[in-house]
N, C-alpha and C positions, 0 to 999 in steps of 0.2 A: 535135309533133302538128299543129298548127295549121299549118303549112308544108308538111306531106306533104298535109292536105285538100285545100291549095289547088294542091298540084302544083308549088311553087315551092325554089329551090334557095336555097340561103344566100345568093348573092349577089344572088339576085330581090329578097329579103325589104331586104337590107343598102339595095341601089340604090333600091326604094320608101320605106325609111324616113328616106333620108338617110344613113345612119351605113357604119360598114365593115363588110365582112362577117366579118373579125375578130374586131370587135364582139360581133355575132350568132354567132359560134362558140362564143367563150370564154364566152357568157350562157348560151348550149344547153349547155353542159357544166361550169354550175354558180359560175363566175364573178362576183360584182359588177358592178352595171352602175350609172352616172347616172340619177336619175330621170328627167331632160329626156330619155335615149335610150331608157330602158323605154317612156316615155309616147311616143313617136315609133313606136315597135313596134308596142306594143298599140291606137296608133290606126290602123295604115296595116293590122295584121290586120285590126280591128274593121269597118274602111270596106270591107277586102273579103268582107266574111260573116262572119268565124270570132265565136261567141258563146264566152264567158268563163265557165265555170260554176263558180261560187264552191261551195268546201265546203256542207256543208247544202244546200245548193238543190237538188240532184238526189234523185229520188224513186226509191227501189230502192237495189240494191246501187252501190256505186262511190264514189267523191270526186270533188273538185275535176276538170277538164278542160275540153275544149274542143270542140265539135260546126260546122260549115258550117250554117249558117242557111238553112233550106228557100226556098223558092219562095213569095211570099205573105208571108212572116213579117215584120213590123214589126222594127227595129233600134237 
């Protein structure tokens, strides 16, 4: 989800994080990954918008996911 926001393909995501897009395949479809390469992920999403929405923290229906960080919004 986080990578259709931003409009980027698996190997956009692979190439900004460092890692292969391999990598990034077999994670998207439920694979094991190294902390060191999760955290390289979620930082090079994080730096470009995508906000992380942990369980619990959403108000209303839904769970966990992920939203593009508006215009103005703190990060």
């Amino acid at each position: 989800m986080a990578r259709a926001a931003l409009g980027w393909g698996v190997r956009d995501l692979a190439e900004k994080a460092g890692t292969t897009a391999n990598t990034v395949s077999r994670f998207e479809n439920g694979a094991d990954a190294l902390g060191g390469t999760l955290s390289k992920i979620e930082a090079t999403l994080t730096a470009a918008g995508i906000v992380f929405i942990p369980a619990g923290s959403y108000q209303g229906d839904g769970g966990p996911g992920v939203r593009l960080r508006g215009a103005g919004e703190g990060g």
